[in-house]
C-alpha positions in Angstrom: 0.0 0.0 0.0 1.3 3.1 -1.2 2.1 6.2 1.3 -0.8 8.7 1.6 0.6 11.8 -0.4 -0.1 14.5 2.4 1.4 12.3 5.1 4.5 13.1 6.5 6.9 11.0 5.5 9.2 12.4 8.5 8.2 12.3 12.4 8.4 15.2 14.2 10.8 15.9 16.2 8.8 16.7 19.5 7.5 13.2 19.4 10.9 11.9 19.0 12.1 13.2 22.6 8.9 12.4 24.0 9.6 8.4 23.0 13.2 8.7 23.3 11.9 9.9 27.0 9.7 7.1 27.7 12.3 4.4 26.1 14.8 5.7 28.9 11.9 5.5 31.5 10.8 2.4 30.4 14.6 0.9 30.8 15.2 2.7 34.0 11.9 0.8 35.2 12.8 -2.9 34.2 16.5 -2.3 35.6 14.9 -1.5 38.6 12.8 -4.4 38.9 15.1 -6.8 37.4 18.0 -5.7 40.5 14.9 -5.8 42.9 14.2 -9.4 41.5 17.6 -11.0 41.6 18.1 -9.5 45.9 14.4 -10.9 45.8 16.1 -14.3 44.9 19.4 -13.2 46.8 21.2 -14.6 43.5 23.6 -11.9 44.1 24.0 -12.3 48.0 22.6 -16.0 48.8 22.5 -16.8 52.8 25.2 -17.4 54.8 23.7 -20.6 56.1 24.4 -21.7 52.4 28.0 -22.2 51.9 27.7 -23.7 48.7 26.6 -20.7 47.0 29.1 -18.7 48.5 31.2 -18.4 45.2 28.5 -16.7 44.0 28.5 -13.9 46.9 28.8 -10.4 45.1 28.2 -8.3 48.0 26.0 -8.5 51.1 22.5 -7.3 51.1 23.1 -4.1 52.6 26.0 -2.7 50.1 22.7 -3.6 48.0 20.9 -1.1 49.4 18.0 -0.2 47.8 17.6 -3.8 46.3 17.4 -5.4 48.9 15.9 -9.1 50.0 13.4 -7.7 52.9 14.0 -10.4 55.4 11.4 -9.2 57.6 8.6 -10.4 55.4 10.4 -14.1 54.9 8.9 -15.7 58.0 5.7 -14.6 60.4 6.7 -14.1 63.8 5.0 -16.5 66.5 2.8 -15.7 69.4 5.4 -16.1 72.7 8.7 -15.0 70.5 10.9 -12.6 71.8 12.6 -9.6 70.7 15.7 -8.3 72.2 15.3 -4.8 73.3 18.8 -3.9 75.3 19.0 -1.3 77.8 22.2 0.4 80.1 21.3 1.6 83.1 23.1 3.3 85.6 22.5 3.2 89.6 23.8 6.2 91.6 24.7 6.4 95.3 21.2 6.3 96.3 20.3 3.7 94.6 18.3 5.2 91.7 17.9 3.9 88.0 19.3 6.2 85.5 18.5 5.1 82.1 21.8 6.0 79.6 20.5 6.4 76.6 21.9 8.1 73.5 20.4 11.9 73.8 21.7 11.3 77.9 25.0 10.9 76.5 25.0 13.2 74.0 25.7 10.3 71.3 24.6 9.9 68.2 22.6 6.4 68.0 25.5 4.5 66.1 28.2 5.2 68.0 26.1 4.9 71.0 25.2 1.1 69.9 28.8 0.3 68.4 31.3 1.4 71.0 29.4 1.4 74.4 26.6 -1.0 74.2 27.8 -3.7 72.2 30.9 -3.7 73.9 29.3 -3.5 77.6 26.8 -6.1 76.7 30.3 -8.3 75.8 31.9 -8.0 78.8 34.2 -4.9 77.8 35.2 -4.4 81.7 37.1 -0.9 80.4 34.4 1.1 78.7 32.2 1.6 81.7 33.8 4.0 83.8 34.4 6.3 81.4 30.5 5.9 80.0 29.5 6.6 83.8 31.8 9.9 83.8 30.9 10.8 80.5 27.2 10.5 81.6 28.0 12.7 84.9 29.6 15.4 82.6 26.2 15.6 80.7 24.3 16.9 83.5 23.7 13.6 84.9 24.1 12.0 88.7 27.2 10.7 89.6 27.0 7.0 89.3 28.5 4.0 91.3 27.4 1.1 88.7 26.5 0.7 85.5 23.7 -2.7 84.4 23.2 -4.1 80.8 19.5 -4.6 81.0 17.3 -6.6 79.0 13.3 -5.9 78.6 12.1 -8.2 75.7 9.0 -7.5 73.9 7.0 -10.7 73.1 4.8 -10.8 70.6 1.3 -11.6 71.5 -2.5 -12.3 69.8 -3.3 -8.8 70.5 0.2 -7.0 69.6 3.4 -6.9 71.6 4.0 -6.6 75.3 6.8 -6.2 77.7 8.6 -9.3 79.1 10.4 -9.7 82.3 13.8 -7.2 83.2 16.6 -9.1 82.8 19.8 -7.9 84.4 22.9 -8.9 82.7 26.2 -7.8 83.5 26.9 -5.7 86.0 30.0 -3.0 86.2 31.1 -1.3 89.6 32.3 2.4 88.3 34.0 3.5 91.7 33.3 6.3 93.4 31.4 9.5 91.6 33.1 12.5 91.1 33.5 15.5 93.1 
């Protein structure tokens, strides 16, 4: 069939940016949910419980940030499970609970977590003094002992409820100062 003789034979070239636009979105869009599919799979960062597939280890899921493999989702969480939720506390002369947390510090979260908690929680005799002075010079009550304290939340029919303090290590800081 022969070309109409008053259609353009050429297409204009406002509708060629406006396709060339939507080819590049249209690309952008399965890239995106082809990477989203193989962390789905974790073809790129399979499970460390498999060891076998360990050759195949590209990076771990979080240096795959935003594709990631959404673990949460993987498994429902049972009535009666528990969930760690860590706490330090510090006891002063009196014999009152101080709760150090990362604004009573004067810590940002991370650091907070990564080089006081973690390492309290671990047995890391050396970091509490000078987390119970460092507390003192925030405006806080001189302290004689710092606890690593444990309230768990269990998950219940209902929602989630607290579950019994556990005390855990315990750290004598000496005397408070003057």
């Amino acid at each position: 069939m022969a070309p109409r003789p008053d259609a353009p034979t050429e297409v204009p070239e406002a509708d060629r940016a406006r396709w060339r636009g939507r080819r590049l979105a249209l690309t952008v869009i399965a890239t995106f949910l082809g990477l989203q599919t193989l962390a789905g799979l974790k073809l790129l960062a399979p499970p460390k419980r498999m060891p076998a597939l360990q050759p195949l280890r590209v990076a771990a899921n979080p240096t795959l940030w935003p594709f990631l493999a959404y673990d949460m989702y993987t498994r429902a969480w049972s009535t009666g499970r528990e969930i760690s939720r860590p706490e330090l506390v510090g006891i002063d002369a009196d014999g009152g609970r101080h709760a150090l947390t990362p604004a009573a510090l004067g810590l940002p979260f991370r650091e907070y977590r990564d080089e006081w908690m973690n390492p309290l929680r671990g047995g890391a005799e050396a970091k509490a003094a000078p987390l119970a002075r460092r507390f003192e010079r925030q405006g806080g009550v001189p302290l004689v002992e710092l606890r690593c304290e444990d309230v768990p939340a269990i998950v219940a029919d209902d929602g989630v409820r607290d579950g019994p303090r556990r005390v855990g290590r315990r750290y004598a800081v000496g005397e408070p100062l003057r």
